[in-house]
C-alpha positions in Angstrom: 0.0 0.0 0.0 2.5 2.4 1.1 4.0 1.7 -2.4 0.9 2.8 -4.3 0.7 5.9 -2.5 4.4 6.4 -2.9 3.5 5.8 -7.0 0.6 8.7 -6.3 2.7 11.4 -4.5 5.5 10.8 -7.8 3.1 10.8 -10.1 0.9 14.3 -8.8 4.9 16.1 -8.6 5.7 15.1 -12.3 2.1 16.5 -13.2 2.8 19.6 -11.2 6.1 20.1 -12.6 4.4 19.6 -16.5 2.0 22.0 -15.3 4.6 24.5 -14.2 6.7 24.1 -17.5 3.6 24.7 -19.7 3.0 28.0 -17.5 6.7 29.2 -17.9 6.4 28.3 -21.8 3.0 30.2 -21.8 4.4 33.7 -20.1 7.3 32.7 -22.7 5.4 32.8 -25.7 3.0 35.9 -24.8 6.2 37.8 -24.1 7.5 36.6 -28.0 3.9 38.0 -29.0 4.0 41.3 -27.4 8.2 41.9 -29.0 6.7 40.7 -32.3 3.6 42.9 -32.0 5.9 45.6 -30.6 8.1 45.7 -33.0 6.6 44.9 -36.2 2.8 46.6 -36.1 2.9 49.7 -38.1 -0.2 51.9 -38.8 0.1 52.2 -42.4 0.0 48.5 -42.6 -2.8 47.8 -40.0 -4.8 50.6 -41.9 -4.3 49.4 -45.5 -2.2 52.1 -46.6 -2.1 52.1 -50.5 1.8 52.6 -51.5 1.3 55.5 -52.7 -0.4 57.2 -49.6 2.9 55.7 -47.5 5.5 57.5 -49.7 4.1 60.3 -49.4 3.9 59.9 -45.6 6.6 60.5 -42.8 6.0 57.7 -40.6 6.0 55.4 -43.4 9.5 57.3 -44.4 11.0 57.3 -41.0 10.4 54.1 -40.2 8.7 54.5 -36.5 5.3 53.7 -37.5 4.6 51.6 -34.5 4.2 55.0 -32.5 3.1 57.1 -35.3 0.9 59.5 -32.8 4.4 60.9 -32.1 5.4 62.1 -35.6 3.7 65.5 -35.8 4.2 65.4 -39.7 2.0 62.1 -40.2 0.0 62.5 -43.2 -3.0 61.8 -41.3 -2.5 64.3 -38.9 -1.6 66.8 -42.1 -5.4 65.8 -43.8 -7.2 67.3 -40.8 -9.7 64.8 -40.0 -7.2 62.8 -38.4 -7.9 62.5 -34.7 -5.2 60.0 -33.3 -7.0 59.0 -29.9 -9.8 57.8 -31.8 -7.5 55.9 -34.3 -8.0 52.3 -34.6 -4.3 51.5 -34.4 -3.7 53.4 -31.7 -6.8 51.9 -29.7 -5.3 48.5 -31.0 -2.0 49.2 -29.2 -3.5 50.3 -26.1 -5.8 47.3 -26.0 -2.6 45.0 -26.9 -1.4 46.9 -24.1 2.2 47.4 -26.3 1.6 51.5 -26.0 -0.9 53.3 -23.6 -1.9 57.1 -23.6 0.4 56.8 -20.5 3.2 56.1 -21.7 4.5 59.3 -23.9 
């Protein structure tokens, strides 16, 4: 008997520890998402920017379109009608939390 329950105890740890490595490889693989997210989401490419719209644009030509609400010469922002906290890659950020309103 005291074998079995010896068997048990072994058995429960190894499922713990399977359960703790699928955790760590979880938190690992949300923290790949946010870098990739991070680091490759661009607003001319979320919002379907036709090429020759992103030429003519300076987010597209400085390369930092993943924070383009900073670039005061975004062609957007040069239309008029622009209104970056209502801009659905901005509010897609945010709710990926990658950039917040906070964070400036």
């Amino acid at each position: 008997m005291a074998r079995i329950i010896t068997t048990i105890k072994g058995f429960f740890n190894a499922v713990d520890a399977i359960l703790e490595s699928v955790a760590k490889m979880e938190s690992n693989i949300t923290k790949l998402r946010r870098t990739i997210d991070k680091h490759f989401s661009v607003c001319y490419e979320f919002m379907k920017c036709p090429i020759e719209r992103k030429t003519k644009c300076d987010v597209y030509l400085s390369g930092s379109g993943g924070r383009c609400w900073d670039v005061v010469t975004a062609l957007c922002k040069k239309d008029g009608a622009h209104n970056c906290h209502a801009c659905p890659f901005k509010e897609d950020m945010d709710l990926k939390g990658l950039y917040n309103s906070k964070e400036r």
